[in-house]
N, C-alpha and C positions, 0 to 999 in steps of 0.2 A: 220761495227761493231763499237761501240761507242768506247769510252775509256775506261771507268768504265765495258766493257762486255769482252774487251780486257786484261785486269787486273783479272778481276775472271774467264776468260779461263787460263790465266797466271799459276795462284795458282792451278785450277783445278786440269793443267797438271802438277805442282808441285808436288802434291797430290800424283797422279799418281806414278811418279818416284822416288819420295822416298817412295813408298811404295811400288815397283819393286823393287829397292835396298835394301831394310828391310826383303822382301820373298829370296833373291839372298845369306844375310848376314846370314839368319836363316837353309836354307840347305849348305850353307858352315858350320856353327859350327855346325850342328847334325851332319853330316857328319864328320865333324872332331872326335867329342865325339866318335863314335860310330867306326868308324875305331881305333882310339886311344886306348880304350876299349877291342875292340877284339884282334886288330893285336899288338898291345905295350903295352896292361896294364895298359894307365894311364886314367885320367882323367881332362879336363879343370876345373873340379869343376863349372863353373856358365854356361855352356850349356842350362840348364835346365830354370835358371831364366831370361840370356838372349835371350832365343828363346820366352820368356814369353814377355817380352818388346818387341822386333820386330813383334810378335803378333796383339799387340796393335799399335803400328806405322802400320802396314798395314792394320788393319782394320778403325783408324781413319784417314788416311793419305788418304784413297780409296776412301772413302764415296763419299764428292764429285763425282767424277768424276763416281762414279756409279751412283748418283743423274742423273748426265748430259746425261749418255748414257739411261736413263729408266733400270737400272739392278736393283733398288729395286722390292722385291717382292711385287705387290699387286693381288688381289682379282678379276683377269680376266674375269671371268665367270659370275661375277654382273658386273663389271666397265663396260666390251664391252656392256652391253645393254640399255647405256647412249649415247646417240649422240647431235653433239651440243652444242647447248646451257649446257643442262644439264650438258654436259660432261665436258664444262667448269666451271660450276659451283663446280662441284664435285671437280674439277684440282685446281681450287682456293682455296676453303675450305678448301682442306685435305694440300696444300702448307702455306696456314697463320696459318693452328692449326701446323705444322711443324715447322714456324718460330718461331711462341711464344715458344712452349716448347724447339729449339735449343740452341734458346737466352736464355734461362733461364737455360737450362744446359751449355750452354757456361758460363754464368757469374758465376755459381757458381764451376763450372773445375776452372778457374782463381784464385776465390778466393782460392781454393782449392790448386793449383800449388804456389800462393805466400805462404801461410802459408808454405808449407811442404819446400819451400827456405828458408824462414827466419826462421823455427824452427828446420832443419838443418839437412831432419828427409833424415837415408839412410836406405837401407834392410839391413837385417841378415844375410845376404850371405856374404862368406869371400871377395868379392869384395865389400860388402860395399856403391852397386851405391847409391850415390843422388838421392830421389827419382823423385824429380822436374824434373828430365831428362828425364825418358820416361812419367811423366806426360805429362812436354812440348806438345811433339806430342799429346797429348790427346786436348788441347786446342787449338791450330794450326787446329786439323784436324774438329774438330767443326768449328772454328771460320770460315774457308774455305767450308766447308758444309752450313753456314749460308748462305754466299756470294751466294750460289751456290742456294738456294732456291729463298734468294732473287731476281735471275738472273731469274730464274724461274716466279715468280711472274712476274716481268715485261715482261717476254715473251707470258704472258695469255695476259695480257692487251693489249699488242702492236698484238698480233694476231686478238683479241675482234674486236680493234680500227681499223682497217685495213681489217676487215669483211672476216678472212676467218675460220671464224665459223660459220656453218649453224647451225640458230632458227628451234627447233622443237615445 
């Protein structure tokens, strides 16, 4: 395994486990709320917006590495009746129309996470988060999904180039 494959398994499984810790962090505080609520009476107040943020940390935070494992959903029932060639063809196609639109919504999550730092913007919730903070993970967990197509793409090729894709 290269270096550069080594590095985006690296982040993959990054991905991965802060986004196990994010699902782990989100049933400790419902849990909390909700016992709090029935059994004491109180309330954490931001349960609700912070299971909202860890949400989004483990839906971008996963991607990856559900890329890696084949967990996204596709269209089985047409795909399997591509062999091959073909199949490679389709594998490729549908991985660079991926990349261009990732990259494209990666760079603008960035632009999108600098403004909301430097214009200083936080939620209306009496904690008041930074929004920049769970944006973060929104651009981390692209930018690591990018990686992860990319890894992809080169893994068509080097399969191509190494013939163990049978021409139909």
């Amino acid at each position: 395994m290269s270096y550069i494959q080594r590095i985006i398994a690296l982040l993959t499984n990054l991905g991965l486990w802060i986004s196990g810790v994010a699902v782990l962090f989100m049933v400790f505080l419902i849990t909390l709320e909700v016992a709090g609520r029935k059994l004491f009476g109180f309330s954490t107040l931001v349960a609700d917006e912070f299971s909202g943020y860890l949400l989004v940390v483990t839906t971008f935070m996963g991607g990856a590495y559900t890329l890696k494992t084949k967990g996204f959903t596709r269209m089985e029932t047409i795909y399997n009746r591509f062999k091959g060639g073909s199949r490679w063809m389709i594998d490729l196609a549908f991985s660079l129309v991926s990349l261009v639109f990732l990259t494209v919504v990666d760079y603008w999550l960035w632009v999108h996470i600098l403004s909301s730092y430097r214009s200083g913007l936080t939620s209306i919730s009496i904690f008041q988060t930074p929004l920049y903070i769970p944006q973060l993970f929104m651009g981390i967990g692209v930018t690591f999904l990018v990686c992860q197509v990319v890894l992809e793409i080169a893994g068509l090729f080097l399969a191509r180039k190494t013939n163990h894709i049978v021409e139909v």
